[in-house]
C-alpha positions as CSV (number, residue, x, y, z in Angstrom):
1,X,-3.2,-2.5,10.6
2,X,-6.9,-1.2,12.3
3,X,-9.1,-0.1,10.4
4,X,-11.4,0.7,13.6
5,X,-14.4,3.3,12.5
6,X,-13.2,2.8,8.4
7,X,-15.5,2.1,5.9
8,X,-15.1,0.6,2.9
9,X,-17.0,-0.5,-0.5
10,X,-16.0,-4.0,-2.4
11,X,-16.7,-5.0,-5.9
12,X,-16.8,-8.4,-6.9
13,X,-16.8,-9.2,-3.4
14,X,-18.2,-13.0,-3.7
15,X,-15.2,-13.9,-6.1
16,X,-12.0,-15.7,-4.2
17,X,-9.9,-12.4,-4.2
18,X,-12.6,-10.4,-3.4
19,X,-14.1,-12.3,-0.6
20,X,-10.6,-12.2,0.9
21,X,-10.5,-8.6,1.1
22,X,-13.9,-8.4,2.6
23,X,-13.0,-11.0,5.3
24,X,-9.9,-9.1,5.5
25,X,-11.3,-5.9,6.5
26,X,-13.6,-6.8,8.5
27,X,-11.3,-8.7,10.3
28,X,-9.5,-5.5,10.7
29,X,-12.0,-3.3,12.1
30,X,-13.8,-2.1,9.1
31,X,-17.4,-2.0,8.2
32,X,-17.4,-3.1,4.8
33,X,-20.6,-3.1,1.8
34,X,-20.4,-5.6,-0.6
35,X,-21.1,-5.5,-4.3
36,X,-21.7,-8.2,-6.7
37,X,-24.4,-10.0,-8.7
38,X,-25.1,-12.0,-5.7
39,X,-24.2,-10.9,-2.2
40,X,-26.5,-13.3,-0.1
41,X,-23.8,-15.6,0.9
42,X,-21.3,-12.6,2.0
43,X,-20.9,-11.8,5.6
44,X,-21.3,-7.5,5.7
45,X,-22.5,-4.9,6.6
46,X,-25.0,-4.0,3.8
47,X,-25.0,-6.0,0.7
48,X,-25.5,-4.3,-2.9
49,X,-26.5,-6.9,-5.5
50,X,-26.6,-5.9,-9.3
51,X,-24.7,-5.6,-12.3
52,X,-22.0,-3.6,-13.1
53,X,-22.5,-3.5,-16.4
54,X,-25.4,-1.4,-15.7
55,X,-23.8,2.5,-16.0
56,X,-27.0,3.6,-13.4
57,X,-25.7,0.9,-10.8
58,X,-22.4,1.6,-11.0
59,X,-22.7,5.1,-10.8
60,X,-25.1,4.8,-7.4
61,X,-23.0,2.1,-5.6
62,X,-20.6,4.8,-3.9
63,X,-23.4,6.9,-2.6
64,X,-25.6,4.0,-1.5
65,X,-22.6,2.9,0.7
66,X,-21.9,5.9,2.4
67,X,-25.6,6.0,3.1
68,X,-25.7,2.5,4.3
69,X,-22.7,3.5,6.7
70,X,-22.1,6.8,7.2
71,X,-19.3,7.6,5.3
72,X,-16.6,6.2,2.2
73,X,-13.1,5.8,3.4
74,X,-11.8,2.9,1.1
75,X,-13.2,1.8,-3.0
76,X,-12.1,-1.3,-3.8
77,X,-12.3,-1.8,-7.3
78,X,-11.9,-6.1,-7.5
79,X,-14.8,-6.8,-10.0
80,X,-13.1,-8.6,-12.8
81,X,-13.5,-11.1,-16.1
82,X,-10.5,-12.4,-17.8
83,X,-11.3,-13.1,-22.1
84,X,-9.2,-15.1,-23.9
85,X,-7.9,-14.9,-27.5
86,X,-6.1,-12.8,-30.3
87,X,-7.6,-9.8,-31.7
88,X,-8.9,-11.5,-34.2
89,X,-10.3,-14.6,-31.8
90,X,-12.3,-11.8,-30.2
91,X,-15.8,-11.4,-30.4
92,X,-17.8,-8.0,-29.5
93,X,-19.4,-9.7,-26.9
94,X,-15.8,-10.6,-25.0
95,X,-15.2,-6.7,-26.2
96,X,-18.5,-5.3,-24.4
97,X,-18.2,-7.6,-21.4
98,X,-14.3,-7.3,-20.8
99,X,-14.3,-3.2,-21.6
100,X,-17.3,-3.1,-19.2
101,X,-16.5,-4.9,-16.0
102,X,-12.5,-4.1,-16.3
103,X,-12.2,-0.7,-17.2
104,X,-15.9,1.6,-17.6
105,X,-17.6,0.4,-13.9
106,X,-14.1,0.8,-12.0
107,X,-14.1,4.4,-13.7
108,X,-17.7,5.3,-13.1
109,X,-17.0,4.1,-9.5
110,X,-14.1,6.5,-9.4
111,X,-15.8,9.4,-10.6
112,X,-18.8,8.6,-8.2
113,X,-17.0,7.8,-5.1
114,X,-14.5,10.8,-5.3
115,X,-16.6,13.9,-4.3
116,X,-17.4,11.5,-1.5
117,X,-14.5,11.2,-0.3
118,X,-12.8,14.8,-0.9
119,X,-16.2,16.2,1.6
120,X,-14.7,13.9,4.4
121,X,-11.3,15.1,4.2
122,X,-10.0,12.5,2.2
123,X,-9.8,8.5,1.4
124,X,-8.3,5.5,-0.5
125,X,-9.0,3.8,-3.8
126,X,-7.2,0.6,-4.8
127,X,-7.8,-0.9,-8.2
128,X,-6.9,-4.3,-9.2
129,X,-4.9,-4.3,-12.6
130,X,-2.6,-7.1,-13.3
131,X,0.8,-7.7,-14.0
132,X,-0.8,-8.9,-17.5
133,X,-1.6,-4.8,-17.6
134,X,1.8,-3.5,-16.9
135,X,3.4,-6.1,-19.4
136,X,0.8,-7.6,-22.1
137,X,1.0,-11.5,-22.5
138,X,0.1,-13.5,-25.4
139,X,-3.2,-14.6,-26.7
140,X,-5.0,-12.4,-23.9
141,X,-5.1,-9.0,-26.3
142,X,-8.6,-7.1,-24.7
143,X,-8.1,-8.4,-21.1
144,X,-4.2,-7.2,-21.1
145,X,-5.6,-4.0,-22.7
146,X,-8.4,-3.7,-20.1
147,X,-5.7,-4.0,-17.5
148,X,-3.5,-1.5,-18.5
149,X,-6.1,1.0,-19.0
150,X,-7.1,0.2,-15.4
151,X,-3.1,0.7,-14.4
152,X,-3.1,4.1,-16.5
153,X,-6.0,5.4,-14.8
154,X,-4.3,4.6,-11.4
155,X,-1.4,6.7,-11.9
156,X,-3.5,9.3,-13.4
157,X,-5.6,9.3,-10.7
158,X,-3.0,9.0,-8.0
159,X,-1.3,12.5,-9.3
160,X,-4.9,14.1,-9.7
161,X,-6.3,13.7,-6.4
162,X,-3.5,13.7,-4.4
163,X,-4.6,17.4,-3.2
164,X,-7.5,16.0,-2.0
165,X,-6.0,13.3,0.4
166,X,-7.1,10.9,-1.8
167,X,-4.7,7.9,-2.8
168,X,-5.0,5.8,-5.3
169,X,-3.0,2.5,-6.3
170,X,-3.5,-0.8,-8.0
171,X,-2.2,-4.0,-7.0
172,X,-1.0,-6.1,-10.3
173,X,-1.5,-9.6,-9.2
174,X,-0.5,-12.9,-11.8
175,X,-2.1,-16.2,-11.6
176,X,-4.6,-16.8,-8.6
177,X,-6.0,-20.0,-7.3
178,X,-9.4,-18.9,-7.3
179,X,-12.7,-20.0,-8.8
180,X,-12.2,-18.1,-12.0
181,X,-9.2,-19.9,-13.0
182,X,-10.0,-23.3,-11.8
183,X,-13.6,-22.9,-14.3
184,X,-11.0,-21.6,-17.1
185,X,-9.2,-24.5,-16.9
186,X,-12.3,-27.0,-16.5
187,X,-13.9,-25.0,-19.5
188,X,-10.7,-26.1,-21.7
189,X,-10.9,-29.7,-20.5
190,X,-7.7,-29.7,-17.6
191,X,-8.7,-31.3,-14.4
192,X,-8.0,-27.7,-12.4
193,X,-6.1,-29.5,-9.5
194,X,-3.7,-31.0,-11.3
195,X,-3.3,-27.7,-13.8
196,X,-2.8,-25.2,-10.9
197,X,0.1,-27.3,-9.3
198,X,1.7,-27.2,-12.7
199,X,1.2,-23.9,-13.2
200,X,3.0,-23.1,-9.5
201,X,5.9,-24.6,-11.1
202,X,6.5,-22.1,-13.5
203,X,6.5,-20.0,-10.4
204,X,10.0,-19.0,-8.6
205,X,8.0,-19.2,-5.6
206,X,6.9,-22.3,-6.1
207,X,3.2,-22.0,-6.2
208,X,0.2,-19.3,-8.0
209,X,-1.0,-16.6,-5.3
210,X,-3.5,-17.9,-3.0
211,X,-6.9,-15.2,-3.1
212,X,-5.2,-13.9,0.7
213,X,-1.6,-13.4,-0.8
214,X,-3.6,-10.5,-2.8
215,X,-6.0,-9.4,-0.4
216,X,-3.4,-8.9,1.9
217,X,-1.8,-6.5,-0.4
218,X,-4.7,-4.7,-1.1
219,X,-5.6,-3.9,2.5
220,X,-2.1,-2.8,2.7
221,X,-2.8,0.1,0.6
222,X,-5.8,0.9,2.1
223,X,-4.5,1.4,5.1
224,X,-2.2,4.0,6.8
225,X,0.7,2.4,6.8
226,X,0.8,3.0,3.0
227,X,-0.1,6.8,3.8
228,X,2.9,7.8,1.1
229,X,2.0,5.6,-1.4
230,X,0.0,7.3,-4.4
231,X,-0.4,6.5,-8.0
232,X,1.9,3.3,-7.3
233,X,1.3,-0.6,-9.3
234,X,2.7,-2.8,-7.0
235,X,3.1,-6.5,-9.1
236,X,2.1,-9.2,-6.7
237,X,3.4,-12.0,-8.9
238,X,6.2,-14.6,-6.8
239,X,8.9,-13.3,-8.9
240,X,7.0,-14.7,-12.4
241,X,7.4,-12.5,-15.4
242,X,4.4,-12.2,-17.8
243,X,5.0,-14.3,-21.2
């Protein structure tokens, strides 16, 4: 896959999955802009630091790429927080954050990046849901909601833009080995080596998803060679079910 003279925008580009796409891209051919609270350690080509809780930031991040490279061919909506708990366990903060980063930025970024894309001719948009989305899981209740909105929005988006050349998929990963889990697990007291070799036995693969396993994915549907693929979730799980 070449993505020689593409451009493309990351969120949560310093996180493990998100710094896979990124290197992924790039390796690819792309000239890639970065977004996340802190983009100083990221190799790009233009770096976008804020948060995207802020509507105003959200809402200026497509434009400010385009302007940074000269056009918008791929949104990659990674920016993510996982909350635990029941409804009940869950405070308005978890509400606030979770609804915020999962489900309002990626929107706002959608809405933004769009008109951008339909004056070029055309683009690519691929949202990271989770299999957690598509089929809720226990003791997760805003983060599985956030997801499926995300996942809803996809499809919607996939059969509303279509006209416009526009695609737009989500990939639904499970667990990944990735900084976010490992502090999850070190937050509830599990040493986050041995916890993420158990948790690849539950796995009929044998392992959790590496960050690349995912990024790979999600290049995938940037790309061309997914040129007939719109509106689609494609679970990225190694053959777990959620539960």
């Amino acid at each position: 896959m070449s993505f020689n003279g593409k451009t493309a925008l990351v969120t949560g580009a310093a996180g493990g999955i998100g710094a896979a796409i990124v290197r992924l891209l790039r390796s690819a051919g792309a000239r890639v802009a970065v977004a996340d609270r802190d983009v100083s350690a990221i190799e790009a080509e233009a770096g976008f630091p804020g948060d995207l809780l802020d509507d105003a930031y959200a809402d200026g991040l497509p434009a400010a790429a385009a302007q940074a490279l000269g056009s918008l061919d791929i949104l990659v909506n990674n920016a993510g927080v996982i909350t635990r708990g029941n409804v009940v366990n869950t405070s308005d903060a978890d509400w606030n954050l979770s609804l915020g980063v999962n489900v309002r930025a990626p929107f706002r970024l959608c809405r933004a990046a769009i008109p951008i894309m339909e004056k070029q001719g055309g683009g690519a948009i691929v949202n990271v849901s989770s299999c957690w989305g598509v089929r809720a899981g226990p003791n997760h209740a805003v983060y599985c909601m956030t997801k499926a909105a995300i996942a809803s929005l996809t499809q919607c988006m996939g059969m509303d833009h279509a006209h416009q050349n526009i695609r737009v998929n989500a990939v639904c990963p499970n667990e990944v080995n990735t900084p976010m889990l490992r502090t999850g697990f070190i937050k509830r007291g599990f040493d986050p080596d041995t916890a993420v070799a158990e948790l690849g036995k539950t796995v009929p693969l044998g392992r959790i998803a590496e960050p690349e396993d995912i990024a790979d994915v999600v290049v995938f549907l940037a790309s061309d060679a997914a040129r007939y693929m719109c509106g689609s979730l494609v679970e990225v799980n190694g053959g777990k079910p959620v539960g």
